[in-house]
DSSP file (Angstrom, degrees, kcal/mol; ACC not computed):
  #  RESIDUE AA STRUCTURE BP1 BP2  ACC     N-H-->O    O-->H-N    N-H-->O    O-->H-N    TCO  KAPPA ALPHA  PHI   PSI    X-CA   Y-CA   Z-CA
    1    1 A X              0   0    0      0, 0.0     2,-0.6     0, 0.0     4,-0.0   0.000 360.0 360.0 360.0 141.0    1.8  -13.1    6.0
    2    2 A X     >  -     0   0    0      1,-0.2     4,-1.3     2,-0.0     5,-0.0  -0.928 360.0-178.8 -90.7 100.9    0.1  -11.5    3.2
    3    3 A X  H  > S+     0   0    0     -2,-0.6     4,-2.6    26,-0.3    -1,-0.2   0.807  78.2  55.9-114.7 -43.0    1.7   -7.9    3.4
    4    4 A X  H  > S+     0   0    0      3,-0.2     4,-0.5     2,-0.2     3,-0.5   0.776 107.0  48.9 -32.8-104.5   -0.6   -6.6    0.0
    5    5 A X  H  > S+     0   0    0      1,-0.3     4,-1.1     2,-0.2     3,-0.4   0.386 117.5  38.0 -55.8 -49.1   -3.6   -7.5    1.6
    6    6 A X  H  X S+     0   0    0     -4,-1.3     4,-1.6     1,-0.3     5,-0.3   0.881 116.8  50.1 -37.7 -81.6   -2.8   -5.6    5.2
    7    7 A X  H  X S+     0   0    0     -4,-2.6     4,-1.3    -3,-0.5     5,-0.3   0.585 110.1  53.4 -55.5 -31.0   -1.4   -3.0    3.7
    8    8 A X  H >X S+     0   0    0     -4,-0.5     3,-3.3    -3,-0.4     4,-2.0   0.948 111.9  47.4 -27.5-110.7   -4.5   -2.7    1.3
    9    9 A X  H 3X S+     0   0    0     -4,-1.1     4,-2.1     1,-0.3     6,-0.2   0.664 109.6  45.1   5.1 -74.2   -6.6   -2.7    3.9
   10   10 A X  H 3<>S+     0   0    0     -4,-1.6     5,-0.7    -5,-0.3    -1,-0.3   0.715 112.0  51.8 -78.9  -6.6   -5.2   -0.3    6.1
   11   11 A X  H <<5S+     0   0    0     -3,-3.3    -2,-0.2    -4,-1.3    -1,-0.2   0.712 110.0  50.7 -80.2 -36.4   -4.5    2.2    3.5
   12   12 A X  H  <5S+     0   0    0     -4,-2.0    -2,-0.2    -5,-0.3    -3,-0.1   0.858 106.6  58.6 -73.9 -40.5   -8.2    1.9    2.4
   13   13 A X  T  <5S-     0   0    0     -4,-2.1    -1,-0.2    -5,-0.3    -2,-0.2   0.580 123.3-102.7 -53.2 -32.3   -9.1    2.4    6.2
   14   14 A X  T   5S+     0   0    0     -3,-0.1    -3,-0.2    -4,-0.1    -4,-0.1   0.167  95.4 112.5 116.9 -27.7   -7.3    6.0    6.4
   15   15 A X  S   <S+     0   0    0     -5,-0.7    -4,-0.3    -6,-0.2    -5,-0.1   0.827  72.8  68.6 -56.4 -83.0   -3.9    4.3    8.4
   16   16 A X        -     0   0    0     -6,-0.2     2,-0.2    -9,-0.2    -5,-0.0   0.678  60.3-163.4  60.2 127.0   -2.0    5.1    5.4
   17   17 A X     >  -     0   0    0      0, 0.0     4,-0.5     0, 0.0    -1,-0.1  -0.551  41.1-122.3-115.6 164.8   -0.5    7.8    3.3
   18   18 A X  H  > S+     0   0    0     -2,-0.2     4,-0.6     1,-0.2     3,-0.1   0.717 123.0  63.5 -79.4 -11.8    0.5    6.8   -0.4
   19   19 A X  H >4 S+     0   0    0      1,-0.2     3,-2.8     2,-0.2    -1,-0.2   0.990 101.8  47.3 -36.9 -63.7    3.9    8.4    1.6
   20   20 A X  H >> S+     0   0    0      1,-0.3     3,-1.3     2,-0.2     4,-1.2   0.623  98.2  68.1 -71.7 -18.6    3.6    5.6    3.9
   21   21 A X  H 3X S+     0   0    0     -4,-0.5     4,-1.2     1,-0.2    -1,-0.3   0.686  90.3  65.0 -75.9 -20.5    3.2    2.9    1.4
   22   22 A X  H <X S+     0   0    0     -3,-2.8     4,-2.1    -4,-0.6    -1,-0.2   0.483  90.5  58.3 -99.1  26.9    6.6    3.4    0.3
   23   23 A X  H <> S+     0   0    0     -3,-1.3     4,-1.2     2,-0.2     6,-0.4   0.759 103.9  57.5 -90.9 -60.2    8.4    2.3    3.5
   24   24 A X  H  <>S+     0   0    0     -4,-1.2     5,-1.8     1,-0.2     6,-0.2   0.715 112.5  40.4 -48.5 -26.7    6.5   -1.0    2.8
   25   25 A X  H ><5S+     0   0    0     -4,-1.2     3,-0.8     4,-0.2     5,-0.2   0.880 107.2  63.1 -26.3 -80.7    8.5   -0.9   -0.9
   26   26 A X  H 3<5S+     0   0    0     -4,-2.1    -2,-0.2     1,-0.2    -3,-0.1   0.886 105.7  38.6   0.3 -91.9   11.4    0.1    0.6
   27   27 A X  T 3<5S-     0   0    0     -4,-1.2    -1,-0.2     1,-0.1    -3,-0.1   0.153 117.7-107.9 -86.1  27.6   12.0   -3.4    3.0
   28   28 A X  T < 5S+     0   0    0     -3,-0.8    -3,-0.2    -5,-0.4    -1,-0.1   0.854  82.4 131.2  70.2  23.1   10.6   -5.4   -0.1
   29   29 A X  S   <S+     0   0    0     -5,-1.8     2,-0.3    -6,-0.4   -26,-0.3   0.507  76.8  10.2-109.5  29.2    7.3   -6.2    1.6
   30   30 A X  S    S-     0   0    0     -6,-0.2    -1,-0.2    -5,-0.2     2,-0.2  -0.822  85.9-106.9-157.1 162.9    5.3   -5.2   -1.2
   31   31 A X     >  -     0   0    0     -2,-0.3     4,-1.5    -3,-0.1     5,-0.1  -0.634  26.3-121.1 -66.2 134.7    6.2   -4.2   -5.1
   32   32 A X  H >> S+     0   0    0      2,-0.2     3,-1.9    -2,-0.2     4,-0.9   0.932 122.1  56.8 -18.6 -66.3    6.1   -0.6   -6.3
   33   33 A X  H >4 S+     0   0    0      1,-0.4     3,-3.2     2,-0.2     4,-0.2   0.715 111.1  45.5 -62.2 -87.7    3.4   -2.1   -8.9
   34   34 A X  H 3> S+     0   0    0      1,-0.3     4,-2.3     2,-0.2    -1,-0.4   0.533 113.7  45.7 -28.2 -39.6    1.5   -3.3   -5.6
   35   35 A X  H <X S+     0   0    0     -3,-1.9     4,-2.1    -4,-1.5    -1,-0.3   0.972 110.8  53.5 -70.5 -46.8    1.8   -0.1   -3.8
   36   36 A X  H <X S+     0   0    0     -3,-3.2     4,-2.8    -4,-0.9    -2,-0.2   0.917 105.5  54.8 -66.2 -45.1    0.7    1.9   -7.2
   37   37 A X  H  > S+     0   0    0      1,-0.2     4,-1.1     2,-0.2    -2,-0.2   0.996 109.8  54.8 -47.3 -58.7   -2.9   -0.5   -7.5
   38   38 A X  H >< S+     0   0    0     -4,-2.3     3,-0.8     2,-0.2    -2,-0.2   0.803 113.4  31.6 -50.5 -36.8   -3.5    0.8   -4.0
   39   39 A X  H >X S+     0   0    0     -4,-2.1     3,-2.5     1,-0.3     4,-1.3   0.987 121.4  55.9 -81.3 -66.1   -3.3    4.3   -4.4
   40   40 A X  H 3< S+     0   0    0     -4,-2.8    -1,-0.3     1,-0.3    -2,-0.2   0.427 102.4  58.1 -40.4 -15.0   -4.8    3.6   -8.1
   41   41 A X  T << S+     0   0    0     -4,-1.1    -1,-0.3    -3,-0.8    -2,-0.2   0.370 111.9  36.1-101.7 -17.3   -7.8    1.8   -6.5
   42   42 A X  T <4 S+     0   0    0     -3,-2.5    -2,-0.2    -4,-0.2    -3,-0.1   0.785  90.8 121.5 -97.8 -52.1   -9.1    5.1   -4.0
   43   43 A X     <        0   0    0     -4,-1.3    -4,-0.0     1,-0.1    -5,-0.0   0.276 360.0 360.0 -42.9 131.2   -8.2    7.3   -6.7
   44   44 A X              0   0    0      0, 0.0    -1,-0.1     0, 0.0    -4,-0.0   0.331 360.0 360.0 -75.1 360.0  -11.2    9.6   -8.1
Protein backbone atom coordinates (compact mmCIF):
# COMPACT_ATOMS: atom_id res chain seq x y z
CA UNK A 1 0.00 0.00 0.00
CA UNK A 2 1.24 3.36 -0.88
CA UNK A 3 0.62 5.25 2.54
CA UNK A 4 2.11 8.84 0.81
CA UNK A 5 -0.21 8.73 -1.80
CA UNK A 6 -3.51 8.07 0.57
CA UNK A 7 -2.46 10.10 3.02
CA UNK A 8 -1.82 12.90 0.24
CA UNK A 9 -4.92 12.59 -0.89
CA UNK A 10 -6.94 12.66 2.00
CA UNK A 11 -5.19 15.53 3.55
CA UNK A 12 -5.70 17.45 0.20
CA UNK A 13 -9.47 16.40 0.53
CA UNK A 14 -10.01 18.20 4.10
CA UNK A 15 -9.77 14.41 6.14
CA UNK A 16 -6.58 15.66 7.60
CA UNK A 17 -5.03 18.08 9.93
CA UNK A 18 -1.12 18.61 9.45
CA UNK A 19 -1.87 17.34 13.41
CA UNK A 20 -3.15 14.19 12.01
CA UNK A 21 -0.33 13.61 9.69
CA UNK A 22 1.88 13.04 12.43
CA UNK A 23 0.21 9.75 13.82
CA UNK A 24 1.00 8.56 10.25
CA UNK A 25 4.96 9.52 11.18
CA UNK A 26 4.63 8.23 14.39
CA UNK A 27 3.87 4.21 13.23
CA UNK A 28 6.54 4.80 10.42
CA UNK A 29 4.01 4.89 7.61
CA UNK A 30 5.24 7.88 6.12
CA UNK A 31 8.61 10.09 6.74
CA UNK A 32 8.47 13.47 8.53
CA UNK A 33 10.06 14.78 5.08
CA UNK A 34 6.77 13.13 3.40
CA UNK A 35 4.43 14.55 5.91
CA UNK A 36 6.30 18.18 5.56
CA UNK A 37 5.76 18.15 1.28
CA UNK A 38 2.07 17.65 2.16
CA UNK A 39 1.43 20.37 4.28
CA UNK A 40 4.16 22.31 2.08
CA UNK A 41 2.09 21.51 -1.06
CA UNK A 42 -1.55 23.40 0.22
CA UNK A 43 0.41 25.92 1.79
CA UNK A 44 -0.33 29.71 0.46
Amino acid sequence: MNWYALVKRYFDAGLYTGEQLQVFVTTKKITDKQAKEITKATAV
